[in-house]
C-alpha positions in Angstrom: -54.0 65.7 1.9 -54.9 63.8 -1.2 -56.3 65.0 -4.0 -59.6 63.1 -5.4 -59.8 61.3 -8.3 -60.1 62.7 -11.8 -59.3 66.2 -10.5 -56.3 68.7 -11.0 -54.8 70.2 -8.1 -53.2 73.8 -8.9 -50.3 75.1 -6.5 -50.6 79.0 -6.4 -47.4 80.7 -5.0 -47.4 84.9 -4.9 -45.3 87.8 -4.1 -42.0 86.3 -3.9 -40.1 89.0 -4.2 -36.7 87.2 -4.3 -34.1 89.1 -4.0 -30.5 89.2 -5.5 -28.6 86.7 -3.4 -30.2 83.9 -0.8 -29.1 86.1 2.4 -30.7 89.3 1.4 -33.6 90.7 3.1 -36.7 93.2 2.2 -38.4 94.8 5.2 -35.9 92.6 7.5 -37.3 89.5 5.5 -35.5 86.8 4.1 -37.7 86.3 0.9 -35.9 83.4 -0.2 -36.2 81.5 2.9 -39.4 81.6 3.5 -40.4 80.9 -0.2 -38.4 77.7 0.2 -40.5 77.0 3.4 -43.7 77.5 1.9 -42.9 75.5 -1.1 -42.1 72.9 1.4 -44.8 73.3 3.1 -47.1 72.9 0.0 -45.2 69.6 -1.2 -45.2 68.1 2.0 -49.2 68.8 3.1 -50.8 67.9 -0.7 -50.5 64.5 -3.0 -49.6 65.3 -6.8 -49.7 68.8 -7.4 -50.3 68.9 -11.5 -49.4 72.6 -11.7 -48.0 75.4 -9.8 -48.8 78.9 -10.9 -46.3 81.9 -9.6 -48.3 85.0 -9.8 -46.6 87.7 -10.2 -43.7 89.5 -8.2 -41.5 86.9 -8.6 -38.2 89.2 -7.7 -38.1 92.2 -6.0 -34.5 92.7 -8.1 -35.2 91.9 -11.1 -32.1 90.1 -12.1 -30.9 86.8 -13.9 -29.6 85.9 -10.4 -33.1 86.1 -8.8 -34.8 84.4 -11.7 -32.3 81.7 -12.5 -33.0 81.1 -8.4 -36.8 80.4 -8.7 -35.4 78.3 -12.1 -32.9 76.2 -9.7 -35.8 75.2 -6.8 -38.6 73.9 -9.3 -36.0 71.9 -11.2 -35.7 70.3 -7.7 -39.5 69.8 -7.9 -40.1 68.7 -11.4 -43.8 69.7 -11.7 -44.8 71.8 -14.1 -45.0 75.3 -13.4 -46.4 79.1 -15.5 -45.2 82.6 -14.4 -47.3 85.4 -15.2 -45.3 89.1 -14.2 -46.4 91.5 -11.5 -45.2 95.4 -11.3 -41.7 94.3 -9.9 -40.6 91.8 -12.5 -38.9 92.2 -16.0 -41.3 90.3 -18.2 -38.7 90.1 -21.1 -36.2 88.6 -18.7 -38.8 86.1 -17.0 -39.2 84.7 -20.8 -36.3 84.4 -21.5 -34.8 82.8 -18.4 -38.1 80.8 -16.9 -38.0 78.9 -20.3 -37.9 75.1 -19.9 -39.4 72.1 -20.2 -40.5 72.3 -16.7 -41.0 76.5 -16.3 -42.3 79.0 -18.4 -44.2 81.5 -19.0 -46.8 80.1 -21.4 -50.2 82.4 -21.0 -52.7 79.1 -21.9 -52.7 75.6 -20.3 -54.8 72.8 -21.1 -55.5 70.1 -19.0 -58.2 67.7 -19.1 -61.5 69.7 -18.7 -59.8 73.2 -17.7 -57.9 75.7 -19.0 -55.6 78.0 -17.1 -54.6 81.4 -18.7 -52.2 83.5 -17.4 -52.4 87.2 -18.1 -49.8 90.3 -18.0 -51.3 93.0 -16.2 -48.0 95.2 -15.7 -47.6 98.7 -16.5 -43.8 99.8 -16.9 -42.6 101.8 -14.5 -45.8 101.7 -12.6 -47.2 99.9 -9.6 -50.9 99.4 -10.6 -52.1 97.5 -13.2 -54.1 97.3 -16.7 -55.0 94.7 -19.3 -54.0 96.2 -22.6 -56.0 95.5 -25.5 -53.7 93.1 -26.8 -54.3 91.1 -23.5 -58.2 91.4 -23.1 -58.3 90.0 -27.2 -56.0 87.3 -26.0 -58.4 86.2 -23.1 -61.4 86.3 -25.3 -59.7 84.6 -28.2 -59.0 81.9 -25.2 -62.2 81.3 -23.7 -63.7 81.5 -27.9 -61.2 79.0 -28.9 -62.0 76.6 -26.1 -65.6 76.3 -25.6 -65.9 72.9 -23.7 -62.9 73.7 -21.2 -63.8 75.5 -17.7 -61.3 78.2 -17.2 -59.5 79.6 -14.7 -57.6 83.3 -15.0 -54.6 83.7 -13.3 -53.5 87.7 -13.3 -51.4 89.8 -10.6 -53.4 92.8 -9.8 -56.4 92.8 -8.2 -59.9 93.4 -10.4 -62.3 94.1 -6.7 -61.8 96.3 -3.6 -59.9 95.0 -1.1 -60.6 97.9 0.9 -57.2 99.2 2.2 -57.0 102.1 0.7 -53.5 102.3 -0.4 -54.0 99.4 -1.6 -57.1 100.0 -4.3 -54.8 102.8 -5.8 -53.4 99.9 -7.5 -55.6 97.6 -8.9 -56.6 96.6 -12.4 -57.8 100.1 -13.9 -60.2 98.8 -16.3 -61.6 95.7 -14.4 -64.9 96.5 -14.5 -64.1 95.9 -18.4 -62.2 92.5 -17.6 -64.8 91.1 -15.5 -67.5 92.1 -18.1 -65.6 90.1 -20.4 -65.3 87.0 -18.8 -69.0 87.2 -17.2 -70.2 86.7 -21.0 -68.8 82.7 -20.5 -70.3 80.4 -18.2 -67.5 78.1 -18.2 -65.2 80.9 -16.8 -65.2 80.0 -13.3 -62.6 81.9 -11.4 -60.1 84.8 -11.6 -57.2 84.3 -9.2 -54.5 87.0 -8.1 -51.5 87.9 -6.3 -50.2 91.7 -5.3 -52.7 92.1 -2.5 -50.3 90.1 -0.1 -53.9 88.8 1.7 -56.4 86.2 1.2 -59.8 87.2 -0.7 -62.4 85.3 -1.4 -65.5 87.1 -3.4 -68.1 86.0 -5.5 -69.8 87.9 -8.8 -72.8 85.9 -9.7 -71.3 82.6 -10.6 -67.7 84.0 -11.0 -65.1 83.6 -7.7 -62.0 86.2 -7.5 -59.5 84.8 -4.9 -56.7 87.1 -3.5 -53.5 84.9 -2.3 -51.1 85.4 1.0 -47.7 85.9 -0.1 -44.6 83.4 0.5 -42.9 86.9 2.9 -44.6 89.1 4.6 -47.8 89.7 4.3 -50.2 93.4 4.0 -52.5 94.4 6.9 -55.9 93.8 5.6 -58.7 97.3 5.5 -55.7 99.5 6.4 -56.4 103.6 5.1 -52.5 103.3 3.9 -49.0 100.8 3.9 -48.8 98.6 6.6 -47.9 95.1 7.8 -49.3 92.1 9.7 -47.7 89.3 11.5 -50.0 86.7 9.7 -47.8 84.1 8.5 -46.5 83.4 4.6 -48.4 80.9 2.9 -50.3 79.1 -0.3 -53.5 78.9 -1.9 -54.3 75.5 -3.5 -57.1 75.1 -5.8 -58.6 71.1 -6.4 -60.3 72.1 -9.7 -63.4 69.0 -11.0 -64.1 67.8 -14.1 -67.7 69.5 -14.2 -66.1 73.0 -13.2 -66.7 72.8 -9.4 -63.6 73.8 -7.2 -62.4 73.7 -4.0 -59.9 75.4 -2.2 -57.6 75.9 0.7 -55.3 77.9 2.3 -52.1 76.8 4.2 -49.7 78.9 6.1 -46.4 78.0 8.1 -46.4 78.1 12.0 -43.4 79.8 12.4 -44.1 83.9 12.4 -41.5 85.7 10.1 -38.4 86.6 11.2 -37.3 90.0 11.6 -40.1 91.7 10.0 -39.4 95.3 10.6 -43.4 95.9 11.2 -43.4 99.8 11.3 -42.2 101.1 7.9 -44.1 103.2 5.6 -42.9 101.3 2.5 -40.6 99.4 0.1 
């Protein structure tokens, strides 16, 4: 596909979850395989990909080894790319390993008429998330200090319902606060996420929150508690205009996952 003229086109990858070494497995999964695959995938299907955005749950072990991994494969690639944390990383490591001239975990990017800001919405030792105070003054100070820029919030936790109940235990505890906030900006056109291992695709007013398939296995969607579907991994790709209009896409591989061990209560 090629992307139009004058517009950005934004690469989101989510839920990694790599693991320690390249032959290791979660739920029978090979995460590293099949993030390779979709990265592939996304490279091969799309023209000139200005940014790719890795939204949280980067590794499932939270090691230098799984890190210096993801480090390794968008060297390869060369485009730019921002890391935000979800509930399974180790922010302080991500900063300090995902730190290069063509990685890192920088929470503002400006590029021609947008702004991306990426946002930590961890809480250690927990699995749901929050925006601390700190974070919420850092996306207002954003969207205040660039008026004339259309911007588009990248976070890991979910801020609406997705309606699996297990699910919504998790998501952003004080969202209704975080949407209220960016609602106040016209130019704030869309919150995306990761953790919800699903596509979503809402709209509030003017403001569109999109939910991303992960690059493994992927959550059974309006389930009361855990469980798994046999939809394939894949990648959201945003084309993002110069007069704050978007489009956007979701691609998925072929192939269904190998060995997913379906009927587990958990990871």
């Amino acid at each position: 596909m090629t992307k139009p003229s004058n517009c950005l086109s934004i690469l989101q990858l989510s839920d990694l979850h790599i693991l320690s070494g390249p032959e290791a497995t979660l739920l029978g999964v090979n995460t590293a395989y099949y993030f390779d695959a979709v990265l592939r995938l996304a490279l091969t299907t799309h023209d000139e990909i200005d940014l790719i955005l890795l939204t949280g749950d980067l590794a499932q072990d939270p090691i230098a080894e799984s890190y210096n991994y993801i480090v390794a494969r968008m060297a390869e690639v060369g485009i730019p790319c921002r890391c935000l944390p979800g509930n399974h990383d180790d922010y302080g490591l991500m900063q300090t390993i995902l730190n290069n001239r063509i990685i890192s975990c920088a929470k503002q990017t400006v590029l021609a008429d947008w702004q991306i800001i990426c946002l930590n919405s961890q809480i250690l030792g927990e699995d749901g998330g929050l925006l601390s105070t700190q974070e919420m003054a850092w996306l207002r100070q954003c969207l205040d200090n660039e008026p004339d820029k259309h911007a588009l919030i990248a976070v890991h936790h979910h801020c609406l319902l997705t309606h699996s109940e297990w699910m919504d235990e998790m998501m952003i505890q004080n969202s209704s606060e975080f949407l209220q906030l960016i609602r106040q900006y016209k130019r704030a056109r869309l919150v995306i996420n990761g953790h919800i291992h699903q596509e979503q695709d809402e709209v509030i007013d003017s403001l569109h929150v999109l939910g991303a398939p992960s690059t493994c296995f992927q959550f059974k969607p309006g389930s009361k508690t855990f469980g798994l579907d046999e939809t394939a991994p894949g990648y959201r790709l945003l084309t993002l205009y110069p007069d704050g209009r978007f489009t956007t896409y979701v691609g998925r591989l072929a192939e269904r996952l190998v060995g997913l061990e379906e009927h587990t209560d958990g990871y």
